[in-house]
Structures are given as structure tokens and as C-alpha cells.
C-alpha positions as CSV (number, residue, x, y, z in Angstrom):
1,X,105.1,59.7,-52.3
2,X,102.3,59.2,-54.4
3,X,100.2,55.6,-55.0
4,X,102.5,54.2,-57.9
5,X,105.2,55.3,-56.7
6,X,109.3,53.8,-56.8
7,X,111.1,53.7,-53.3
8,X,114.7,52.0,-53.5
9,X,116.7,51.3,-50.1
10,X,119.6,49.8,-48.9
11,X,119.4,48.6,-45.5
12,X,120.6,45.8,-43.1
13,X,119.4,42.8,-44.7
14,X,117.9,41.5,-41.2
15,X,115.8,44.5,-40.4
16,X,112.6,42.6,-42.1
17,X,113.3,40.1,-39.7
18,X,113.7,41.9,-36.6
19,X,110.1,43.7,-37.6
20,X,108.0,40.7,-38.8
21,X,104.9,41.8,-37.4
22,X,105.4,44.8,-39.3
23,X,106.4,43.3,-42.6
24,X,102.9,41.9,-43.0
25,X,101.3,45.5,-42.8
26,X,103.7,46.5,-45.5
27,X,103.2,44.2,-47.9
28,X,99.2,44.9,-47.7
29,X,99.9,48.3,-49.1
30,X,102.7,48.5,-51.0
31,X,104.5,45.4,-53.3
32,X,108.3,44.1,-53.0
33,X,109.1,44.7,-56.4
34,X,112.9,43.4,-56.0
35,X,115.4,42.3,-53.1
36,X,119.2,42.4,-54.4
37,X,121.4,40.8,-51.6
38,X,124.4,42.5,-51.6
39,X,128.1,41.2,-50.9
40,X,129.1,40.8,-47.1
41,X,132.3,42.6,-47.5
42,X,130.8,45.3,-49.1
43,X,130.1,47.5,-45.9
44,X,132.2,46.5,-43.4
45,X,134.8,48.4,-40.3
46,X,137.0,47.4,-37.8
47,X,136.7,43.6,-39.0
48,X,133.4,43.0,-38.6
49,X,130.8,43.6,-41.7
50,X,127.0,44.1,-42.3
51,X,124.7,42.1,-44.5
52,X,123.2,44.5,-46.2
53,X,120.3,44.1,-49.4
54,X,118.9,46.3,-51.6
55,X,114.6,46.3,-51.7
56,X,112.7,48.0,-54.0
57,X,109.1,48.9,-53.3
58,X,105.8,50.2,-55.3
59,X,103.5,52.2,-53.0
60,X,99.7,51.4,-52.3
61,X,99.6,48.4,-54.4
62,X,99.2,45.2,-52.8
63,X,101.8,42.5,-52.6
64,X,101.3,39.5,-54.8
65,X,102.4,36.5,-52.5
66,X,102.6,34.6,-55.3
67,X,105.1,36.8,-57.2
68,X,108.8,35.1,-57.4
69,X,111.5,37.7,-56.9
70,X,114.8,37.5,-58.2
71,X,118.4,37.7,-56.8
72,X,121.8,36.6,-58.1
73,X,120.0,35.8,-61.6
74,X,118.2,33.2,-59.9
75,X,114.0,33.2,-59.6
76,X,113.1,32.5,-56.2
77,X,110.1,33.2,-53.7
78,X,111.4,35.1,-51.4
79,X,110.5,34.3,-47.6
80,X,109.5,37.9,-46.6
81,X,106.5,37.5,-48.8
């Protein structure tokens, strides 16, 4: 992907978590443009369902830490950054 560019996921909304240490050396590269958290029922099997969240990134940008994010049509900051 080049510097600039759009990368959209849908993952376990707890992965961030799980990889803090990680998170860090993300967001010194790349910004967390968005973070969408989606319905608990969405995905779910057997009677048990995943938290799941949509993130959208920029690559080789830096992460402003003082950027609010938005979710739910409400501004917050957003305690990954």
C-alpha cells in the first residue's frame, strides 16, 4: 500500500487491546482515521456473539493524539489513541 494510502477492517473490537504494545507502533506510522463500533448481535453463532468495530487507517502518516474520533454520531477521544 502506498504512503497515503485507505485501509478499512472489521475486526474483534478487543484485538487493540490484547496488542497494546503494538498499538503504539501503529499509530507512529499510520493515523486512526475512524473507529465505528458495530452492534453485538451483529456477528454472533451458537448463542454467544463478537464485539466487533470497524477502523479505518491512513498509511505513513502519523497519528494525531489529539484528534477526536467519532462513533455513534458522538465526538469522542478515543482511548486507543
Amino acid at each position: 500500500m502506498d504512503i497515503g494510502g485507505k485501509l478499512i477492517v472489521i475486526i474483534k473490537e478487543n484485538t487493540f487491546q490484547k496488542i497494546n504494545k503494538n498499538i503504539e507502533d501503529l499509530l507512529k506510522n499510520n493515523t486512526l482515521d475512524f473507529y465505528i463500533k458495530m452492534p453485538n448481535n451483529l456477528f454472533s453463532e451458537q448463542n454467544r456473539s463478537v464485539a466487533t468495530a470497524i477502523f479505518g487507517w491512513t498509511k505513513g502518516v502519523p497519528h494525531n493524539h489529539n484528534k477526536y474520533l467519532h462513533r455513534h454520531h458522538k465526538a469522542y477521544h478515543s482511548d486507543l489513541c
